[in-house]
KOLDREN-415224 format. One record per residue: residue number from 1; x, y, z of N, C-alpha, C in turn. Coordinates in Angstrom, 3 decimals. Layout:
BEGIN
<pt num="NUM" n_X="X" n_Y="Y" n_Z="Z" ca_X="X" ca_Y="Y" ca_Z="Z" c_X="X" c_Y="Y" c_Z="Z"/>
...
END
This chain:
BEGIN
<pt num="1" n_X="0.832" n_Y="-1.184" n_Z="0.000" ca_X="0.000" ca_Y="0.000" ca_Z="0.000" c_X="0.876" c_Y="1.246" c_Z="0.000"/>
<pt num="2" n_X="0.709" n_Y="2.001" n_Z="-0.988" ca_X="1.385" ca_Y="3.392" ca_Z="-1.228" c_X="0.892" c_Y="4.512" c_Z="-0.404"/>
<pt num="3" n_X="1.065" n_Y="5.395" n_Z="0.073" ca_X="0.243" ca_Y="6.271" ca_Z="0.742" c_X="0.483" c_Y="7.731" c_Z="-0.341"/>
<pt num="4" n_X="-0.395" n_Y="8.370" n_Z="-0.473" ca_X="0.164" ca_Y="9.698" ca_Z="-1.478" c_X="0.016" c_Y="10.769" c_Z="-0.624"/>
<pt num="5" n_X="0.764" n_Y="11.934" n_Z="-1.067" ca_X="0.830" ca_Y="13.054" ca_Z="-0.236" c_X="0.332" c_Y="14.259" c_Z="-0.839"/>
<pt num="6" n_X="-0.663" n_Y="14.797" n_Z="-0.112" ca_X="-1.395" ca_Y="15.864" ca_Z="-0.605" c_X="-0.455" c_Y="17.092" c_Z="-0.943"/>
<pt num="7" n_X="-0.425" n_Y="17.488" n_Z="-2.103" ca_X="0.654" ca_Y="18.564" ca_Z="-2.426" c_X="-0.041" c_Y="19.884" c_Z="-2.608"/>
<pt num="8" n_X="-0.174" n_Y="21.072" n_Z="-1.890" ca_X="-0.958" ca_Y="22.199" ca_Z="-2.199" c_X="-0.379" c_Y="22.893" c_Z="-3.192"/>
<pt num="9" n_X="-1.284" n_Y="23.774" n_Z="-4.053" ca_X="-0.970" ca_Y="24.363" ca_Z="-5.132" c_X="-1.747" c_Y="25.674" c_Z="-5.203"/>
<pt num="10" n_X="-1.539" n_Y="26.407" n_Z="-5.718" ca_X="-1.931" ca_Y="27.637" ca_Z="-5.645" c_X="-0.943" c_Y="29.084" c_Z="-5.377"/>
<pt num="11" n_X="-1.545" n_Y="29.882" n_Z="-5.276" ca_X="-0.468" ca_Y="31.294" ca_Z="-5.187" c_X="0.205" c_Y="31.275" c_Z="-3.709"/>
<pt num="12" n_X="1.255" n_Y="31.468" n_Z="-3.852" ca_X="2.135" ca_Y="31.756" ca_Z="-2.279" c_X="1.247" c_Y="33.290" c_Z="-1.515"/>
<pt num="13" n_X="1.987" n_Y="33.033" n_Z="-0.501" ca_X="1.478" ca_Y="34.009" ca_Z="0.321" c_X="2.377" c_Y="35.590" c_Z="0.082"/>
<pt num="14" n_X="2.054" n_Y="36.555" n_Z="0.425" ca_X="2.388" ca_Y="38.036" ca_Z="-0.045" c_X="3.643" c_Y="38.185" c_Z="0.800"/>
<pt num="15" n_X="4.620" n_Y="38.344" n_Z="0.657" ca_X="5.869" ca_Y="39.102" ca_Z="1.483" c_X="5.906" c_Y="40.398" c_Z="1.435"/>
<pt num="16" n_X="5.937" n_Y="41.296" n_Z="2.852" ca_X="6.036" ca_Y="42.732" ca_Z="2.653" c_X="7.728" c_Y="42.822" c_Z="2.582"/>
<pt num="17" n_X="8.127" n_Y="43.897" n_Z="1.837" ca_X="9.527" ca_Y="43.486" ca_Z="1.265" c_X="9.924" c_Y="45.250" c_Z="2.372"/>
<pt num="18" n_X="11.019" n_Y="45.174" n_Z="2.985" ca_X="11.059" ca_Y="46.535" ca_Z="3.988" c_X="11.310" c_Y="47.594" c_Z="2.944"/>
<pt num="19" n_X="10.906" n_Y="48.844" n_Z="3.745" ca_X="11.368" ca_Y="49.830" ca_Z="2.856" c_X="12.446" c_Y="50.745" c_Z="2.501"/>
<pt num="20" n_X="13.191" n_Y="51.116" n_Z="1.684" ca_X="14.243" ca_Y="51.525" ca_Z="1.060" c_X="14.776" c_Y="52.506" c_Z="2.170"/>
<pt num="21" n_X="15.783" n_Y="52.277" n_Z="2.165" ca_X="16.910" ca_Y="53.102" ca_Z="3.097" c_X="16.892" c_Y="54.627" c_Z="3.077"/>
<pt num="22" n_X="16.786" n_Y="54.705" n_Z="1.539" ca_X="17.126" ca_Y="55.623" ca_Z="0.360" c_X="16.102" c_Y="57.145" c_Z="0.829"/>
<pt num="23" n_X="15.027" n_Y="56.776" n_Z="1.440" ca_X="14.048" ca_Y="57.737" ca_Z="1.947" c_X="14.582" c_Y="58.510" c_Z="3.209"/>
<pt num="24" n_X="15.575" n_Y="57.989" n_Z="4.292" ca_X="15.851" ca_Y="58.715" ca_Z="5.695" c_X="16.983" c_Y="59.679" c_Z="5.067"/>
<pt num="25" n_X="17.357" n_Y="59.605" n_Z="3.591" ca_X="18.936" ca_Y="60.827" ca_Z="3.283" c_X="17.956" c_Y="61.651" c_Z="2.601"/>
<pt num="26" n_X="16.845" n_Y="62.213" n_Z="3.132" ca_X="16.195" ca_Y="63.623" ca_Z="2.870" c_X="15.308" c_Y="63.596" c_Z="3.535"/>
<pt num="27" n_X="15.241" n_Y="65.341" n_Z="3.870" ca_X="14.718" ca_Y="66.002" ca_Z="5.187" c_X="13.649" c_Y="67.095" c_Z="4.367"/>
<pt num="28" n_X="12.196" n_Y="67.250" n_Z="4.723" ca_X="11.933" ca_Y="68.395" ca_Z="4.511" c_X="11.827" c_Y="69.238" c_Z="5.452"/>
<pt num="29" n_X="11.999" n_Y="70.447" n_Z="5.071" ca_X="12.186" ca_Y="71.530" ca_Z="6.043" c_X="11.165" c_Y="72.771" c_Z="4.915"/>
<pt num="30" n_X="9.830" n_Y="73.069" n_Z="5.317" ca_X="8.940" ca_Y="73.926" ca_Z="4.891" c_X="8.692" c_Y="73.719" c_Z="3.818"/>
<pt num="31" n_X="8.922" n_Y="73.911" n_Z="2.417" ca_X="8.327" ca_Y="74.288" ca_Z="1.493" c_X="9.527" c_Y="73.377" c_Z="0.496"/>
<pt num="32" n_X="10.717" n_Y="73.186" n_Z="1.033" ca_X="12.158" ca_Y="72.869" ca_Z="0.361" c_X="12.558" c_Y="71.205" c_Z="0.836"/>
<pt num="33" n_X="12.762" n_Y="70.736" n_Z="-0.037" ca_X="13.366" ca_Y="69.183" ca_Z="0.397" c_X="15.330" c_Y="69.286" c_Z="0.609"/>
<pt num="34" n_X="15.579" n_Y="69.061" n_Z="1.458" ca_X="17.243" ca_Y="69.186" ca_Z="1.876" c_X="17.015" c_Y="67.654" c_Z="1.698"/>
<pt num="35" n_X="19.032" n_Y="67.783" n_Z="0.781" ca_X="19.495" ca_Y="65.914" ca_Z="0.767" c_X="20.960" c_Y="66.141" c_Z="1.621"/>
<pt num="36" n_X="20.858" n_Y="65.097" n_Z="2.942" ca_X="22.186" ca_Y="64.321" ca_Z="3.636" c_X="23.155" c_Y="64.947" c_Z="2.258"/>
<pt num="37" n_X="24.487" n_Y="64.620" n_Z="3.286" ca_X="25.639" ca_Y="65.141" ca_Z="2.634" c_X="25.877" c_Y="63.922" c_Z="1.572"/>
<pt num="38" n_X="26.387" n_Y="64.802" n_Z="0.416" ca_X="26.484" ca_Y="63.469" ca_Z="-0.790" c_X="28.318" c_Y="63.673" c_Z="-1.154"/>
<pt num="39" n_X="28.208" n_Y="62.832" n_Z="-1.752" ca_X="29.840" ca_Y="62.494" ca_Z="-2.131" c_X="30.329" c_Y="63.868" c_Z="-2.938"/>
<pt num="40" n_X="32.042" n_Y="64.438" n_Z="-2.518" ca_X="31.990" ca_Y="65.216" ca_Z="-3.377" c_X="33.030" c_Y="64.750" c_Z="-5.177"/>
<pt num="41" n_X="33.456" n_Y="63.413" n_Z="-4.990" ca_X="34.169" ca_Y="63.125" ca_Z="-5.720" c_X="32.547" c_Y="62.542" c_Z="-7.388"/>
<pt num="42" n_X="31.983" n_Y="61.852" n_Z="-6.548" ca_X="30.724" ca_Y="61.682" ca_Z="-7.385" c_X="29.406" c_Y="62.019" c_Z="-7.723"/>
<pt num="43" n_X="29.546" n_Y="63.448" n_Z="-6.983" ca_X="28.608" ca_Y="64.155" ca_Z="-7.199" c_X="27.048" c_Y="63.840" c_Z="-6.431"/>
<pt num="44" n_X="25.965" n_Y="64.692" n_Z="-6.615" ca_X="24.949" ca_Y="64.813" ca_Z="-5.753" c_X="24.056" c_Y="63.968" c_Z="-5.703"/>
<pt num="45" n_X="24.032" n_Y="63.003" n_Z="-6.629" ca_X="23.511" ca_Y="61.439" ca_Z="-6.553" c_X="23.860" c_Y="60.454" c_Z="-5.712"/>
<pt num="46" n_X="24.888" n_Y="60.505" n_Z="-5.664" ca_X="25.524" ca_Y="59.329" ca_Z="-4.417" c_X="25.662" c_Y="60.001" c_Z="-2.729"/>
<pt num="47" n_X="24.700" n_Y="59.205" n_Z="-2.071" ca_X="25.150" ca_Y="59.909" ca_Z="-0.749" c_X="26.428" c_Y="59.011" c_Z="0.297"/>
<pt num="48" n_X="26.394" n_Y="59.495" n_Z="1.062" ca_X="27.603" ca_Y="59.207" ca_Z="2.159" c_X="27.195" c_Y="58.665" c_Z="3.246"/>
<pt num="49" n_X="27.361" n_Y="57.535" n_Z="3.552" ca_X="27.353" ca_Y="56.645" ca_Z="5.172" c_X="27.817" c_Y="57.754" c_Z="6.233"/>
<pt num="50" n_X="26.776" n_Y="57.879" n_Z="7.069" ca_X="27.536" ca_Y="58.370" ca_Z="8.221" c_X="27.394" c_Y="56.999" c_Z="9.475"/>
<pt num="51" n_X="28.931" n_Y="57.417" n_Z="10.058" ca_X="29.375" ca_Y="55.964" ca_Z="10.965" c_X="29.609" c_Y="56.507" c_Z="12.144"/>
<pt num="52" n_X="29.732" n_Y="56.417" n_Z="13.199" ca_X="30.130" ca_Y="57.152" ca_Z="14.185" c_X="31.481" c_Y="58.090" c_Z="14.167"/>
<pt num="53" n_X="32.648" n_Y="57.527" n_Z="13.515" ca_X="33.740" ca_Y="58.257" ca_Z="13.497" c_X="33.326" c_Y="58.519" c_Z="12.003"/>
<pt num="54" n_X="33.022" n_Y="58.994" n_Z="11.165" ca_X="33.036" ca_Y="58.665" ca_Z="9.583" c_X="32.329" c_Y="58.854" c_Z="8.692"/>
<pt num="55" n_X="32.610" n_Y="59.681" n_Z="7.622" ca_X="31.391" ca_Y="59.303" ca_Z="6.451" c_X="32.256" c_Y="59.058" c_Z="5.358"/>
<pt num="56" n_X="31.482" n_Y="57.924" n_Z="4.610" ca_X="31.809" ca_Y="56.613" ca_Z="3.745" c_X="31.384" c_Y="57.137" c_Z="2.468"/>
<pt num="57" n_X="31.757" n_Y="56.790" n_Z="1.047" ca_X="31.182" ca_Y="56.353" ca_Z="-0.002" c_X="31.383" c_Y="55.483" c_Z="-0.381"/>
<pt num="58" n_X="30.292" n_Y="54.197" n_Z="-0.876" ca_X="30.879" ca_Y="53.163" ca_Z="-0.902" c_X="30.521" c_Y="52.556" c_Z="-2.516"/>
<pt num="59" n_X="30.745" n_Y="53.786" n_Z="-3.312" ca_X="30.836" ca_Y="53.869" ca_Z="-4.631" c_X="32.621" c_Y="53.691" c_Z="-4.770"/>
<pt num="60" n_X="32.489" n_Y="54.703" n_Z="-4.945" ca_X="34.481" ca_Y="55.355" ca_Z="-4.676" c_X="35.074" c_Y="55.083" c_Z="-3.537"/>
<pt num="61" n_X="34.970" n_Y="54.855" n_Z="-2.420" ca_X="35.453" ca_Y="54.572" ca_Z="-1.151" c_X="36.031" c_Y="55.788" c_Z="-0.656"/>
<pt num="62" n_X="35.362" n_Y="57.335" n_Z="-0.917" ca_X="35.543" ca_Y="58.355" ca_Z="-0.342" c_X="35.755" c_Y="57.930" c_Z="1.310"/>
<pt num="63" n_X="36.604" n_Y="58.935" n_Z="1.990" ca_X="35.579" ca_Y="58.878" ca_Z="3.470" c_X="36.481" c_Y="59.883" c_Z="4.460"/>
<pt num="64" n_X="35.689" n_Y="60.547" n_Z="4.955" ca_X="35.954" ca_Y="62.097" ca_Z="5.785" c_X="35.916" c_Y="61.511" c_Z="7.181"/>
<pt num="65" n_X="37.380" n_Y="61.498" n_Z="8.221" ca_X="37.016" ca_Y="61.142" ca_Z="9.562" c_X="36.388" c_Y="62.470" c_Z="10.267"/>
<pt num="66" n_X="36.176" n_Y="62.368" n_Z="11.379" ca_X="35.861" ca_Y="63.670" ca_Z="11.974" c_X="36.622" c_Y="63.864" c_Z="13.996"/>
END
């Protein structure tokens, strides 16, 4: 005697996927959106890790101690 195993089929369940980092490197302030300090070797697209001692680019591997 074989026994068979019920195999479910159908759509998986929904994963909420977290949200982008990319949103806390800008601040509004009134009427004007300010962006975190960005790299100055690659310009105003790429921003900069700030670390406790440090800010990083981890495009170019800029990085300003303080």
């Amino acid at each position: 005697m074989a026994k068979k195993k019920s195999v479910k089929k159908g759509k998986k369940p929904h994963k909420n996927k977290p949200t982008s980092k990319k949103y806390a490197k800008y601040k509004i302030e009134g009427d004007s959106i300010k962006r975190e300090r960005f790299c100055p070797r690659c310009g105003p697209g790429v921003f900069l890790m700030i670390a406790k001692n440090r800010v990083y680019c981890g495009k170019c591997h800029y990085s300003e101690f303080n």
